[in-house]
C-alpha positions in Angstrom: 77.6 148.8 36.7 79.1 148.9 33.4 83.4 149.1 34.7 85.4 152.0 33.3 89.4 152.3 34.5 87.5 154.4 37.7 85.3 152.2 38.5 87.4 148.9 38.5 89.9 150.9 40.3 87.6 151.9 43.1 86.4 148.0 42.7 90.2 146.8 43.5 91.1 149.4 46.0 87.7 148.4 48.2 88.4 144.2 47.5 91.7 145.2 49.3 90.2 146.9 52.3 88.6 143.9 53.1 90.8 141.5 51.7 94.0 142.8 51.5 96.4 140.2 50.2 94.8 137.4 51.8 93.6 134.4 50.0 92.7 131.9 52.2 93.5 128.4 51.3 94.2 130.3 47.6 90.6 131.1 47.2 89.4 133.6 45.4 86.1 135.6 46.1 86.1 138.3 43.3 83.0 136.9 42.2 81.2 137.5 45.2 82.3 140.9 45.8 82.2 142.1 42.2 78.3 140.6 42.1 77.9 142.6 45.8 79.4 145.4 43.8 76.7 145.5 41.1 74.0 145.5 43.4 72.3 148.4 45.1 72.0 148.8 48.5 68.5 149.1 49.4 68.0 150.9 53.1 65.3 148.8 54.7 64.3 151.6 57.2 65.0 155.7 57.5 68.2 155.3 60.2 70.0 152.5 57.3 69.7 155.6 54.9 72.7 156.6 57.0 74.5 153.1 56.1 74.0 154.4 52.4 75.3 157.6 53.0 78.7 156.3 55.0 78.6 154.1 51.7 79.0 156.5 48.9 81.3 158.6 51.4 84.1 156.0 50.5 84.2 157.3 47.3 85.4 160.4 48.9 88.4 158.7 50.6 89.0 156.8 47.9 89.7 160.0 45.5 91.6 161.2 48.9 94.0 158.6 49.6 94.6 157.9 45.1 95.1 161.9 44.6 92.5 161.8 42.4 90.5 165.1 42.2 87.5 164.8 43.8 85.1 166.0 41.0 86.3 162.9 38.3 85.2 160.4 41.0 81.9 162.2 41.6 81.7 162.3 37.7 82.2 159.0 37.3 79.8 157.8 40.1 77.4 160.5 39.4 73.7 159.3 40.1 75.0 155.7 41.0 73.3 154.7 44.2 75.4 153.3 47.0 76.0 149.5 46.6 75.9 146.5 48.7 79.7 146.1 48.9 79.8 149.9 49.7 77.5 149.7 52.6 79.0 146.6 54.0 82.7 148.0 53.6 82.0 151.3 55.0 80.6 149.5 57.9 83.4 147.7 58.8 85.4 150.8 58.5 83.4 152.1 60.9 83.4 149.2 63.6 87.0 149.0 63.1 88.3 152.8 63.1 84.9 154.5 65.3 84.2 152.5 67.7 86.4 148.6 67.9 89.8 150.2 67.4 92.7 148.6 69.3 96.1 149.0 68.2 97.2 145.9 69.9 94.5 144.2 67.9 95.9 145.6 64.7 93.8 146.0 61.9 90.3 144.0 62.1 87.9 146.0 58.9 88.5 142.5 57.1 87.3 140.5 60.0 83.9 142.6 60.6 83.6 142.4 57.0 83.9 138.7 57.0 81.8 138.4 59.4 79.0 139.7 58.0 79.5 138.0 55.0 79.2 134.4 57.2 76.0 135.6 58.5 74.4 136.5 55.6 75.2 133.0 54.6 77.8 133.7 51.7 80.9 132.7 53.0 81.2 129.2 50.9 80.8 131.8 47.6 84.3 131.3 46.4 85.1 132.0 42.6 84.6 128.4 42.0 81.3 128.0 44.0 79.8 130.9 43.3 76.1 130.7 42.4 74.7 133.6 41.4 71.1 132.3 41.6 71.8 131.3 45.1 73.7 134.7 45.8 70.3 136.9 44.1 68.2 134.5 47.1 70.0 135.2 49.6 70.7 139.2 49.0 66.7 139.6 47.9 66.2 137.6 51.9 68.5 140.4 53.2 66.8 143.5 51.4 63.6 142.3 52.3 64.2 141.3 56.4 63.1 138.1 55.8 65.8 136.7 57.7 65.6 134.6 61.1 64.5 137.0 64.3 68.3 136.1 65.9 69.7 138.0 62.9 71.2 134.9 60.6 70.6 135.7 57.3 71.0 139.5 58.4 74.2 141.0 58.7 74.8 140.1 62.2 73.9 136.8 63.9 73.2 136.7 67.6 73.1 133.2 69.8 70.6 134.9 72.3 68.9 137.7 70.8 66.5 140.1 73.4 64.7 141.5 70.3 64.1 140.7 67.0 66.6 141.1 64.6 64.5 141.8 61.6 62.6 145.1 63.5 66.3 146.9 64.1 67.8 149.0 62.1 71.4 147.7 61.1 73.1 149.9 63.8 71.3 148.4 66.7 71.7 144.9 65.2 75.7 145.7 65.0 75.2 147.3 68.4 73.7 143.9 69.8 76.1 141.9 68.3 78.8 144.0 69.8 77.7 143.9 72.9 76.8 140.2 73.0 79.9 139.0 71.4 81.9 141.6 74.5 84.7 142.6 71.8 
């Protein structure tokens, strides 16, 4: 994606959802997220279309909560498919606000996102690690289910899986893992 004052914007403002001000250790992982920027999200079955959709619906509260009218951001991203970071932000959102909320718990969105990020088998990616060769394998593994059946590799790793991983779409794998892990 070629990065306009919108785009790098919308860029920053999603890097902060899941990483706030937090730099671990002063690590850096813009290059990580910037690359899962620039990739598409490809839905591996019909029910991840809706992973895609929640996706590019963050655009939408992004315009919302930066009073920016809604029609420059859809200007902007016109045509531009949902990306990987997208999908995997929205998601978290989703664990976090629809369905893990606990005010007690405070916010967690980072913490769902870092988790997935682990199991797909990023996590070491920081700015001065980052492969992008090795990032490319490990993202064309995901898109392509060619993960291990207990979900590592996948967005969500089990210990004792009772189906395979790889044949559900990513709600019921976050659904497995949710239950399993008895957040």
């Amino acid at each position: 994606m070629i990065l306009t004052k919108m785009t790098e914007q919308y860029y920053d403002w999603l890097y902060k959802i899941v990483c706030g001000e937090w730099e671990p250790r002063n690590l850096s992982f813009h290059r990580l997220l910037m690359f899962l920027y620039n990739r598409r999200y490809i839905p591996a079955c019909e029910m991840d279309v809706c992973r895609a959709t929640d996706g590019i619906n963050l655009r939408y509260r992004f315009a919302t909560e930066n009073d920016i009218p809604y029609a420059q951001v859809m200007d902007t991203f016109n045509g531009v498919p949902c990306s990987l970071l997208e999908m995997m932000v929205a998601l978290a959102l989703r664990i976090e606000e629809h369905i893990m909320e606990d005010a007690a718990a405070g916010n967690r969105v980072g913490q769902w996102f870092w988790n997935m990020v682990v199991s797909l088998g990023l996590a070491a990616m920081d700015d001065n690690r980052f492969s992008e060769e090795r990032a490319v394998s490990i993202i064309n593994r995901f898109d392509h289910r060619d993960y291990q059946p207990n979900g590592a590799g996948g967005l969500f790793t089990l210990s004792h899986p009772t189906e395979d991983m790889r044949q559900l779409d990513i709600w019921y794998q976050l659904m497995a893992y949710l239950n399993e892990n008895e957040f």
